[in-house]
C-alpha atoms as a printed R data frame, in Angstrom:
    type eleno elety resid chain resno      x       y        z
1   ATOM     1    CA   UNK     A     1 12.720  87.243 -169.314
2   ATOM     2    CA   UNK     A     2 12.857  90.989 -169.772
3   ATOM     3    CA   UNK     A     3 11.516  91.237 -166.415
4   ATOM     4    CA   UNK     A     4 14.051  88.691 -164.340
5   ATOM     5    CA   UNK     A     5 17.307  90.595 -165.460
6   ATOM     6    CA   UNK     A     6 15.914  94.262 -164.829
7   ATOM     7    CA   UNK     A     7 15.511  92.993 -161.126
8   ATOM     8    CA   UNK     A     8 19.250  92.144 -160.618
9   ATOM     9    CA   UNK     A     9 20.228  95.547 -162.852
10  ATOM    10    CA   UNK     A    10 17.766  97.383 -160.439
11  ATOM    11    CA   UNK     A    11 19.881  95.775 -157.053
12  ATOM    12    CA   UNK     A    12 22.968  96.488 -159.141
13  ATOM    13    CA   UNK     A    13 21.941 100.201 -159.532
14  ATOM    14    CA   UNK     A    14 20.455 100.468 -155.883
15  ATOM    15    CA   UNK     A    15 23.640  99.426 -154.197
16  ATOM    16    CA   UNK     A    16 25.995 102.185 -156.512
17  ATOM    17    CA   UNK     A    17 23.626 104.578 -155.392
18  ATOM    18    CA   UNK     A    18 23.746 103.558 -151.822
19  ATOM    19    CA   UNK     A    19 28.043 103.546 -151.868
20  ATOM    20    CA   UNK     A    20 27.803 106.572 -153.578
21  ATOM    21    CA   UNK     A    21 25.887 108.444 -151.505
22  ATOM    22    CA   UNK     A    22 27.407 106.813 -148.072
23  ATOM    23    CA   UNK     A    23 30.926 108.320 -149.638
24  ATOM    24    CA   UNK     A    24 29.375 111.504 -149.826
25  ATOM    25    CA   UNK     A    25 27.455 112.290 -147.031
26  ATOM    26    CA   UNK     A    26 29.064 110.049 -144.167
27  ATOM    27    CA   UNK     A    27 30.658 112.713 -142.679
28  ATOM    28    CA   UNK     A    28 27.821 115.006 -143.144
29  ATOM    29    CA   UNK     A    29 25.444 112.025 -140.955
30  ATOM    30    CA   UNK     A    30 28.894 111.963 -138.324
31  ATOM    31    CA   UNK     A    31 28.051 115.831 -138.182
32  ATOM    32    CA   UNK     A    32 25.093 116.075 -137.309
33  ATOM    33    CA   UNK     A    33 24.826 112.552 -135.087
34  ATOM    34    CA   UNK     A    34 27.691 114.635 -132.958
35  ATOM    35    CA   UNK     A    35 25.764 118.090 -132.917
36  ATOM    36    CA   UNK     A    36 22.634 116.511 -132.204
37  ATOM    37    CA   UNK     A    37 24.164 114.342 -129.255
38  ATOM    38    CA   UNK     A    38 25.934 117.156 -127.926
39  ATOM    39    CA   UNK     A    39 22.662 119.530 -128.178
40  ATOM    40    CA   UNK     A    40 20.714 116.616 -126.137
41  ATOM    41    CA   UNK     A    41 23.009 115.659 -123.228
42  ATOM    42    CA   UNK     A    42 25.046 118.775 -122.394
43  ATOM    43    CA   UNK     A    43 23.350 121.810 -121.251
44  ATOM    44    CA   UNK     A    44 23.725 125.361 -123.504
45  ATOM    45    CA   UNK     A    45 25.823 123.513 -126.388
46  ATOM    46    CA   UNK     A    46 23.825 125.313 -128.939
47  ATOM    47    CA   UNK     A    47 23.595 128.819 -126.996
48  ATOM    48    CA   UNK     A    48 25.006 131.922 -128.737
49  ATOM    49    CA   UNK     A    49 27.902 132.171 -126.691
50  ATOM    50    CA   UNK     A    50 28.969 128.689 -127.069
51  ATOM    51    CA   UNK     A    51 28.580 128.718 -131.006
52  ATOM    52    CA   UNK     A    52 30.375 131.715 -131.218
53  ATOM    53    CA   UNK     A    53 33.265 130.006 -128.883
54  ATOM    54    CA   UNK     A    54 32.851 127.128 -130.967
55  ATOM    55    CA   UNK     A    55 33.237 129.286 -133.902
56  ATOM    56    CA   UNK     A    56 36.158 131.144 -132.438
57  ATOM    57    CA   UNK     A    57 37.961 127.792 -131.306
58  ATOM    58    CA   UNK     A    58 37.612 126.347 -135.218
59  ATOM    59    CA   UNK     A    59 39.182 129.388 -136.956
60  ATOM    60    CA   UNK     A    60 42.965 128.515 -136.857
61  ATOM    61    CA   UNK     A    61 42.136 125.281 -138.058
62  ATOM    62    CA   UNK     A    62 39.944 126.377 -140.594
63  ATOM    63    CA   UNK     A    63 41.909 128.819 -141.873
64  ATOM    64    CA   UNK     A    64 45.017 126.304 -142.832
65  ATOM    65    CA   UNK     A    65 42.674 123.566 -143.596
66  ATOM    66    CA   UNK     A    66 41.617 126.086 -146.812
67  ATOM    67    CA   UNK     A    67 45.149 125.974 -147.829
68  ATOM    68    CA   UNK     A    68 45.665 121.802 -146.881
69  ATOM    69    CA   UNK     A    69 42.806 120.763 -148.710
70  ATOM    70    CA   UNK     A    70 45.030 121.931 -152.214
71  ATOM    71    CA   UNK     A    71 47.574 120.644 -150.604
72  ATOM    72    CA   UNK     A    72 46.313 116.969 -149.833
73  ATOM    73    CA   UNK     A    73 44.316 117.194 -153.250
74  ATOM    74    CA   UNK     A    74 47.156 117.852 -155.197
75  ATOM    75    CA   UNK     A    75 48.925 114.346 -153.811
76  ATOM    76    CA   UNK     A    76 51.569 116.164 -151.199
77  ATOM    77    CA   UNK     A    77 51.508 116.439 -148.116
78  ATOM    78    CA   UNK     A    78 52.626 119.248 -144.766
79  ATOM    79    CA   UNK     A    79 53.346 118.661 -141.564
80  ATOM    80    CA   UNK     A    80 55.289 122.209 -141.170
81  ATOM    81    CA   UNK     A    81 52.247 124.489 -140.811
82  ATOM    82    CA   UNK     A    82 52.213 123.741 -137.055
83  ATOM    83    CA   UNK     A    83 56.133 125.213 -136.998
84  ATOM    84    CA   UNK     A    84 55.390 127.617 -139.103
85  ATOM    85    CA   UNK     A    85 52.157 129.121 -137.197
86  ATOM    86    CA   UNK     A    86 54.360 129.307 -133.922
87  ATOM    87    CA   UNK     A    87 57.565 131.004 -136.123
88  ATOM    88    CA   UNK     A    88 55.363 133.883 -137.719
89  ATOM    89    CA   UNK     A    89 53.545 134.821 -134.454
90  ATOM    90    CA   UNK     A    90 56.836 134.958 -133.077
91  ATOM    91    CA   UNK     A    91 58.523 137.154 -136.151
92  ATOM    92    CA   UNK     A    92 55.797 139.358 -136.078
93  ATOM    93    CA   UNK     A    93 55.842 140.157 -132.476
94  ATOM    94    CA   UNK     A    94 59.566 140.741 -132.737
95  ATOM    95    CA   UNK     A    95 58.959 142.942 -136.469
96  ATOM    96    CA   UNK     A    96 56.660 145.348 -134.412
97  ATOM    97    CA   UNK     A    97 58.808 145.851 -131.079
98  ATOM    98    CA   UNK     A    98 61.756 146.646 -132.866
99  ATOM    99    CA   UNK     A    99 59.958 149.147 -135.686
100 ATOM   100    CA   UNK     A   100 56.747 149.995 -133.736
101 ATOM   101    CA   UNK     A   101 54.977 149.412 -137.096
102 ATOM   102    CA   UNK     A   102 51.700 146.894 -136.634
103 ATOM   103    CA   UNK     A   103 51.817 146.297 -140.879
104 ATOM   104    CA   UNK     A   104 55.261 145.689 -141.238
105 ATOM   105    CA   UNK     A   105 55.252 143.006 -138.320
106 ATOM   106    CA   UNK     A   106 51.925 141.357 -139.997
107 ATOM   107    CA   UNK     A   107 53.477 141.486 -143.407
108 ATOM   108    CA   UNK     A   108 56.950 140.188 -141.654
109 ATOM   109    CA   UNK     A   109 54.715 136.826 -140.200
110 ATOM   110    CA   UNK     A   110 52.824 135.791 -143.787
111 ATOM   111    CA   UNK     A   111 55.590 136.516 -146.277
112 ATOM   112    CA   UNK     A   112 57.971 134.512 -143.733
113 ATOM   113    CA   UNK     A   113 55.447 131.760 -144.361
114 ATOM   114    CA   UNK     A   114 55.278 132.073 -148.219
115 ATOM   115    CA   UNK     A   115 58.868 131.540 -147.889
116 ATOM   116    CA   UNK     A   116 58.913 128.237 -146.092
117 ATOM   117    CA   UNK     A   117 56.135 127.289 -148.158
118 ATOM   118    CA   UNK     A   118 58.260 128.376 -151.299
119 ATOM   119    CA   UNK     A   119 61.710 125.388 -149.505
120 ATOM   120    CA   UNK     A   120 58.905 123.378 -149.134
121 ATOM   121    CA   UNK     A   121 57.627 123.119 -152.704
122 ATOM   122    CA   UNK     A   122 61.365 123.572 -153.995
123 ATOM   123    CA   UNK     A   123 62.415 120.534 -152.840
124 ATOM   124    CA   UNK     A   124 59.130 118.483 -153.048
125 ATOM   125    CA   UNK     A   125 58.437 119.564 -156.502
126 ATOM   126    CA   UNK     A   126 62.102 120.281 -158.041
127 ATOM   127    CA   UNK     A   127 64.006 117.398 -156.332
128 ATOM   128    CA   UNK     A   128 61.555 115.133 -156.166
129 ATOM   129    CA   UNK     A   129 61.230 114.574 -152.160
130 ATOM   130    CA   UNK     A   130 58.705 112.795 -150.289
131 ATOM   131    CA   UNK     A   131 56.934 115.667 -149.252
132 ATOM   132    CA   UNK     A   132 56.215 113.970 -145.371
133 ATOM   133    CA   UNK     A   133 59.862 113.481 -144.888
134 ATOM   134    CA   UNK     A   134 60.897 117.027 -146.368
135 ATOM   135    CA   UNK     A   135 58.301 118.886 -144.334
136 ATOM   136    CA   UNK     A   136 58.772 117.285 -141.148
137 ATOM   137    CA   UNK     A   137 62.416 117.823 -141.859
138 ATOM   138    CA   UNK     A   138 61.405 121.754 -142.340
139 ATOM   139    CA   UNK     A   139 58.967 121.301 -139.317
140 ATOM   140    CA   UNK     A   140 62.078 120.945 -137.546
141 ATOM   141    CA   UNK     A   141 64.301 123.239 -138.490
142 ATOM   142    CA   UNK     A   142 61.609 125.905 -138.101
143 ATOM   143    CA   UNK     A   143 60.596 125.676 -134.696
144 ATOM   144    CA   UNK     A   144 64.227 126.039 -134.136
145 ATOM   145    CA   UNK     A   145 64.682 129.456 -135.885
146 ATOM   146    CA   UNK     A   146 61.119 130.515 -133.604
147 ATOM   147    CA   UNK     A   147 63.241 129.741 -130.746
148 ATOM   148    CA   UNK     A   148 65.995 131.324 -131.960
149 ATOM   149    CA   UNK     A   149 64.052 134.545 -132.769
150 ATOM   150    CA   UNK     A   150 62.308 134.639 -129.225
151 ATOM   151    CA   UNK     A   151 65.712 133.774 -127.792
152 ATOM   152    CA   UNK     A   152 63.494 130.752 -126.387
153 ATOM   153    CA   UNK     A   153 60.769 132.973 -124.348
154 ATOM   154    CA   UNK     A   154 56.930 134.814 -124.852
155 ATOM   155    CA   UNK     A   155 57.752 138.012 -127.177
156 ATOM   156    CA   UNK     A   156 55.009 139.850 -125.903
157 ATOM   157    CA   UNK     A   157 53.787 143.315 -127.671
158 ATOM   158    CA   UNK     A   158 53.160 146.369 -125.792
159 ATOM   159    CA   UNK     A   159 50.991 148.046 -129.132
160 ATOM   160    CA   UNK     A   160 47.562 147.399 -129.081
161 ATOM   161    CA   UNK     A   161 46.698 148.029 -132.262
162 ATOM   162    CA   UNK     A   162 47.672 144.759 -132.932
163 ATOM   163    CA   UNK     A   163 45.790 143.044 -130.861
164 ATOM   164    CA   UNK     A   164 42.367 144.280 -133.197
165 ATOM   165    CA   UNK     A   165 42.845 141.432 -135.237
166 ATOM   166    CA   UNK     A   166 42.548 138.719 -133.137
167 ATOM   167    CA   UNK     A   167 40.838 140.407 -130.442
168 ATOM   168    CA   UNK     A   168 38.408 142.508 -132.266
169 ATOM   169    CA   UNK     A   169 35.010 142.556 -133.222
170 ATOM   170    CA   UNK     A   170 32.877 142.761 -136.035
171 ATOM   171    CA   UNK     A   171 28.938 142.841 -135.872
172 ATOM   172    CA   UNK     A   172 29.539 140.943 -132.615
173 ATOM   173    CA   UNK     A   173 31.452 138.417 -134.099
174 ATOM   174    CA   UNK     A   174 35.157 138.117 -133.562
175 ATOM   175    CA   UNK     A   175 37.519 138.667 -136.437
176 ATOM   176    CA   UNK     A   176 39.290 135.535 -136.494
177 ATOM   177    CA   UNK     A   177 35.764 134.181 -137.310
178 ATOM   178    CA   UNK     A   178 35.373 136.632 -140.496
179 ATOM   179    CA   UNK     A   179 38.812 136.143 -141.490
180 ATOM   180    CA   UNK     A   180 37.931 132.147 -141.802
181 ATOM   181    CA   UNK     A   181 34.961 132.731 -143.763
182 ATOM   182    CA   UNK     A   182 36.549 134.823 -146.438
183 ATOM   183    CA   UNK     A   183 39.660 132.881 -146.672
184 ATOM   184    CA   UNK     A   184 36.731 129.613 -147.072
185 ATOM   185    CA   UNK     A   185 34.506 131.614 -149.941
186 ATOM   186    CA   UNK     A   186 38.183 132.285 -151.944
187 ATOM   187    CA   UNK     A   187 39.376 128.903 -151.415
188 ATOM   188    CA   UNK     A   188 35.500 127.821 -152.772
189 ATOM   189    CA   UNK     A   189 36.645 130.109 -155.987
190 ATOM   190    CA   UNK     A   190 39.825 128.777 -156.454
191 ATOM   191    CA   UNK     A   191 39.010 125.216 -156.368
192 ATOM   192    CA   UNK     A   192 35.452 125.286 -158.373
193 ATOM   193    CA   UNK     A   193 35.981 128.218 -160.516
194 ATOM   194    CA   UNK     A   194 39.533 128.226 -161.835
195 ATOM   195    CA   UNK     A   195 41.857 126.281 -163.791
196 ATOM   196    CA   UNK     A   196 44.346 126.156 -161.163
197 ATOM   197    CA   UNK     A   197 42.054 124.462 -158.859
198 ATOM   198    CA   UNK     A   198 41.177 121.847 -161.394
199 ATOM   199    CA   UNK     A   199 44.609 121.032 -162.337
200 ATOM   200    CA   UNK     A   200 45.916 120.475 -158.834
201 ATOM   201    CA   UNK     A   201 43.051 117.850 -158.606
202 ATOM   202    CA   UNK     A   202 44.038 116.823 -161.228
203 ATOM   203    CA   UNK     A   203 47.921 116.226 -160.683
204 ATOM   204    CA   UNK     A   204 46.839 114.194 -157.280
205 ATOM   205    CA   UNK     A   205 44.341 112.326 -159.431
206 ATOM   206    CA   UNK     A   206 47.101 110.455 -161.833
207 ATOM   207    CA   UNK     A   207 49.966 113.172 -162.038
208 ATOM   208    CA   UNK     A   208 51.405 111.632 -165.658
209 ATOM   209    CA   UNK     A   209 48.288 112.275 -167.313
210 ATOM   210    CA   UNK     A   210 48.365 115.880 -166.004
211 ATOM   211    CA   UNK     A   211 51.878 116.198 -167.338
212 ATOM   212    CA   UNK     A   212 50.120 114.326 -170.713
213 ATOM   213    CA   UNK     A   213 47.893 117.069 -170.762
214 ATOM   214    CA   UNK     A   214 50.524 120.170 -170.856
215 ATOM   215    CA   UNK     A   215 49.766 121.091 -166.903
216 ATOM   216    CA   UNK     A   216 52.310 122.957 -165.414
217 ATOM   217    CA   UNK     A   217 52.737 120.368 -162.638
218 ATOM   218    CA   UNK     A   218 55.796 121.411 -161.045
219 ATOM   219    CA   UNK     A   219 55.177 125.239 -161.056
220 ATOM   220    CA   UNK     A   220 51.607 123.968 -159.448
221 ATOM   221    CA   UNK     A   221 52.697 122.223 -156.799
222 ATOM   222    CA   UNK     A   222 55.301 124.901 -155.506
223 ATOM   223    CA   UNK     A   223 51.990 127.774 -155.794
224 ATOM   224    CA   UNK     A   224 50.412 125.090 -154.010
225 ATOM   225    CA   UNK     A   225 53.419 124.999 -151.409
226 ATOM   226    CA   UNK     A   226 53.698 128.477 -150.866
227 ATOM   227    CA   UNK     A   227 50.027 129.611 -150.888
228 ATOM   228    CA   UNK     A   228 50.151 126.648 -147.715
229 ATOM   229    CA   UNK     A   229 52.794 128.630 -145.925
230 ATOM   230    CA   UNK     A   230 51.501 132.139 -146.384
231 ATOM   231    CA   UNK     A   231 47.984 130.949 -144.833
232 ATOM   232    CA   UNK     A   232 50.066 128.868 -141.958
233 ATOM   233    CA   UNK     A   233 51.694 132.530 -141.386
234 ATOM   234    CA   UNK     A   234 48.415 134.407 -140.902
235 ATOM   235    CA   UNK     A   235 46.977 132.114 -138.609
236 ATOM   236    CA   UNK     A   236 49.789 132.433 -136.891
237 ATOM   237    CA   UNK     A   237 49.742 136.146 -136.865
238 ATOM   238    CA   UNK     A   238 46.037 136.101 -135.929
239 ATOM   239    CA   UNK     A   239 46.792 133.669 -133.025
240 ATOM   240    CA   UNK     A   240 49.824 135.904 -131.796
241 ATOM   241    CA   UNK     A   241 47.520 139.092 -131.538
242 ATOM   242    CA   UNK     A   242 44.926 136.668 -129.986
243 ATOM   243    CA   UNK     A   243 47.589 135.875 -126.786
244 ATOM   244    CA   UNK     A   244 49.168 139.413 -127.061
245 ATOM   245    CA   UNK     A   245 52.733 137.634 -127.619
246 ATOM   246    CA   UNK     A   246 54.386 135.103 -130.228
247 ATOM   247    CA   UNK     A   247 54.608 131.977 -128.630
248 ATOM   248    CA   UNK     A   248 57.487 129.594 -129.821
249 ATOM   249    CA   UNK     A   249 56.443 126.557 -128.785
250 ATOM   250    CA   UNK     A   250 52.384 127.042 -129.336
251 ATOM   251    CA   UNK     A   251 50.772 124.623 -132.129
252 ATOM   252    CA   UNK     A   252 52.260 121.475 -131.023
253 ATOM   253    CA   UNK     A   253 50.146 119.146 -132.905
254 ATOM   254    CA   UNK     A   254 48.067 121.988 -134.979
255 ATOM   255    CA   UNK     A   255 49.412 119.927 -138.448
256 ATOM   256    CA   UNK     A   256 47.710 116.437 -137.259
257 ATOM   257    CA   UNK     A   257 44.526 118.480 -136.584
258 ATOM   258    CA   UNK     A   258 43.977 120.379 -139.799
259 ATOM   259    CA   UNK     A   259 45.137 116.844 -141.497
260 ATOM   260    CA   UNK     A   260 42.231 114.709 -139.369
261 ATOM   261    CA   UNK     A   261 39.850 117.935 -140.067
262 ATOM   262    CA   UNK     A   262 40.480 117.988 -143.642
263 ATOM   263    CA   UNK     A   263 40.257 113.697 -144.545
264 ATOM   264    CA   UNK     A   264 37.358 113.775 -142.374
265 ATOM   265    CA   UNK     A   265 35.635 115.940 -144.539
266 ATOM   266    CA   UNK     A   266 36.518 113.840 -147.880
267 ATOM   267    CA   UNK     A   267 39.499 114.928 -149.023
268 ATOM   268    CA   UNK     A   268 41.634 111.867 -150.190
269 ATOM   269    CA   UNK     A   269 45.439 111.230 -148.480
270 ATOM   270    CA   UNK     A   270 46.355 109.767 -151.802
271 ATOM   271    CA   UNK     A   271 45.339 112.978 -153.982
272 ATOM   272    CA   UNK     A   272 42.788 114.365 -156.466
273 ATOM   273    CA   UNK     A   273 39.468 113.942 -154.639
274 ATOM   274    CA   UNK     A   274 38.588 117.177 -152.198
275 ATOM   275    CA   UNK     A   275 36.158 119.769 -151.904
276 ATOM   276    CA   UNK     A   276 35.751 122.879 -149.782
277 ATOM   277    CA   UNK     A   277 32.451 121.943 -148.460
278 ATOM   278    CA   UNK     A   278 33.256 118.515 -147.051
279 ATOM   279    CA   UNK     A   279 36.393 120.068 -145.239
280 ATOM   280    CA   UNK     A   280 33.994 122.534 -143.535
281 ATOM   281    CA   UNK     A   281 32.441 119.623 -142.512
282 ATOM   282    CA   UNK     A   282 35.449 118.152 -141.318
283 ATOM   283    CA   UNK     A   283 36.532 121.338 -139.351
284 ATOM   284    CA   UNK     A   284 32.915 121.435 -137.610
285 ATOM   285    CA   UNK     A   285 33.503 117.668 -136.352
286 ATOM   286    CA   UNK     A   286 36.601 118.472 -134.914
287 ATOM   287    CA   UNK     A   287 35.938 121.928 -133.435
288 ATOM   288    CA   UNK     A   288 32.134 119.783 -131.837
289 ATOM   289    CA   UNK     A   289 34.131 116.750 -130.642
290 ATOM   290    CA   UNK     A   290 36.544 119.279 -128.691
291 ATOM   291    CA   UNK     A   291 33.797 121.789 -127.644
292 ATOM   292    CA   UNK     A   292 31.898 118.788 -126.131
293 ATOM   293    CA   UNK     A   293 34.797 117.151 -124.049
294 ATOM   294    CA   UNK     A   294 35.510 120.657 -122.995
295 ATOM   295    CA   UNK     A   295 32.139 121.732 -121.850
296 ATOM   296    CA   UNK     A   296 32.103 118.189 -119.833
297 ATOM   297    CA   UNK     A   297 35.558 118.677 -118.278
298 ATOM   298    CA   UNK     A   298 37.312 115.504 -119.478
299 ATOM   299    CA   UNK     A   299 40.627 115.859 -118.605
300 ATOM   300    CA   UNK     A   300 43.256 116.676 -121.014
301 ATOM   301    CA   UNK     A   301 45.011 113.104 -121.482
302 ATOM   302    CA   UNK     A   302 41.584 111.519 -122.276
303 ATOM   303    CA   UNK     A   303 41.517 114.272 -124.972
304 ATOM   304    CA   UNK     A   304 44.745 113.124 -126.673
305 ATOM   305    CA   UNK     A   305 43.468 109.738 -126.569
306 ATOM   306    CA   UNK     A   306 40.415 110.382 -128.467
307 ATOM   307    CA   UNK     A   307 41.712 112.888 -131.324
308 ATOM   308    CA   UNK     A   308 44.473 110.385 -132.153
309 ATOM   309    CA   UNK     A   309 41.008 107.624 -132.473
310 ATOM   310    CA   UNK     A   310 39.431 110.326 -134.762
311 ATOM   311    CA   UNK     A   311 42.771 110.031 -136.922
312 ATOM   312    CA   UNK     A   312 42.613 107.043 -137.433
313 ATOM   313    CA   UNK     A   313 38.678 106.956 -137.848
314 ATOM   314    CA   UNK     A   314 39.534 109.471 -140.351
315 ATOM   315    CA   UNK     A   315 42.151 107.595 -142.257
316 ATOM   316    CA   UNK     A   316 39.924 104.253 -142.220
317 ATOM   317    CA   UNK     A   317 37.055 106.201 -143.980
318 ATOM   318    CA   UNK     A   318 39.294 107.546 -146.570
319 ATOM   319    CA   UNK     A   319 40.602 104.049 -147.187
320 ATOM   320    CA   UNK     A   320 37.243 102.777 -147.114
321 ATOM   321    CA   UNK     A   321 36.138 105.771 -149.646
322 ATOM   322    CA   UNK     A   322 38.899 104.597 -152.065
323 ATOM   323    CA   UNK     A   323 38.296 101.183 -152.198
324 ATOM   324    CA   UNK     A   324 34.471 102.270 -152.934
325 ATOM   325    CA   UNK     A   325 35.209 104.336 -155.930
């Protein structure tokens, strides 16, 4: 008798393992099917100089997909980081024509994205707004005040010492590379090692109970908010001293990217689940799938087509990931 039910409590047991570890390794096994695809059919995918293109291509993304993880974890939500990568390029370009200083223009393009990231949590946190309406409200108004800025044109920059932090190297490696990987290994901190990461997991997990619990949840979410925007303004800063000029109308899009990268990698569109390593893993799908289509000249429109397929792929696993746990 003993022996008939420890069979079914054995299958029972089997097939939580098997969910479990299918939730937590499918986009690991999407990795690697892509990389080792990619290695197989197209010539010098896994050469040096492609990696470290690959690697270079990945770095805006990565950077703000640090900051969107917390953001997505903690239950919100923003679609403004593409504005507000374009508007601090722009501000920064115009901060060091106009005062000839390099640091004041690069302080001028992240603070001005702590500050939009600072509406942004004021209103989602304070007055209660959806945060998908308010920040594709702020989106909006944004990309306005980078056209406004530019006076709707390039603001290029005649000093090059700016351009050493896009375009500059490091052990052979470009900078916007570095700058990704220490902005990952602090994000890694935050969310593992401190209380503030566990309590904004916690507030997207059941955001009641975190009030139950004495968590600051408002003051959270707007560090949450404006930590988003000042990462959104140095990539934006990095990008601008990657194309020598602040661009007004560059990022179109960049929001929906870092989004797809991040839920690929795990992270949960209805809050609390999320980790650092899984979004890597989302950013390296992303950054492959483009690399490859790129290095086999499919034209642009056919690209469009299949990122918005690997949003929704992404937003079918994370309902299917739900449902499983």
């Amino acid at each position: 008798m003993n022996a008939r039910t420890d069979v079914p409590s054995r299958g029972r047991l089997l097939a939580t393992w098997v969910r479990g570890a299918w939730s937590r390794y499918t986009s690991l096994l999407i990795l690697v099917v892509i990389v080792a695809a990619s290695s197989f059919f197209i010539p010098h995918f896994l050469s040096w100089i492609n990696i470290i293109g690959l690697g270079l291509s990945i770095s805006m993304v990565g950077m703000v997909a640090c900051s969107m993880l917390l953001c997505l974890a903690s239950g919100g939500f923003d679609l403004s980081v593409e504005s507000v990568v374009a508007f601090s390029g722009v501000l920064a370009a115009v901060v060091i024509n106009s005062s000839g200083s390099v640091l004041g223009g690069v302080l001028a393009g992240i603070l001005a994205g702590g500050l939009v990231g600072a509406v942004n949590g004021t209103i989602v946190s304070y007055l209660s707004l959806n945060p998908l309406i308010t920040t594709l409200a702020v989106m909006q108004i944004v990309r306005g005040l980078g056209f406004l800025v530019s006076q709707g044109s390039a603001v290029g920059v005649n000093n090059t010492g700016f351009f050493a932090l896009g375009a500059g190297r490091f052990l052979s490696i470009p900078n916007p590379i570095w700058i990704t990987v220490l902005l990952m290994g602090l994000f890694a901190f935050l969310l593992t090692r401190t209380s503030f990461g566990r309590n904004t997991r916690a507030i997207g997990g059941n955001e009641t109970a975190a009030r139950l619990k004495g968590i600051a949840v408002n003051r959270t979410k707007m560090i949450v908010y404006i930590v988003q925007g000042l990462i959104a303004g140095l990539a934006g800063v990095v990008l601008a001293s990657r194309m020598t000029s602040g661009q007004p109308n560059t990022s179109q899009g960049f929001s929906m990217d870092v989004i797809s990268a991040c839920v690929l990698g795990g992270v949960s569109l209805s809050g609390g689940v999320g980790t650092l390593s899984g979004t890597i893993i989302g950013v390296l799908i992303m950054g492959s799938v483009q690399n490859a289509m790129n290095l086999l000249n499919i034209p642009t429109f056919y690209q469009y087509i299949l990122r918005g397929f690997i949003l929704l792929l992404a937003v079918l696993l994370d309902q299917f990931k739900r449902k499983s746990r």
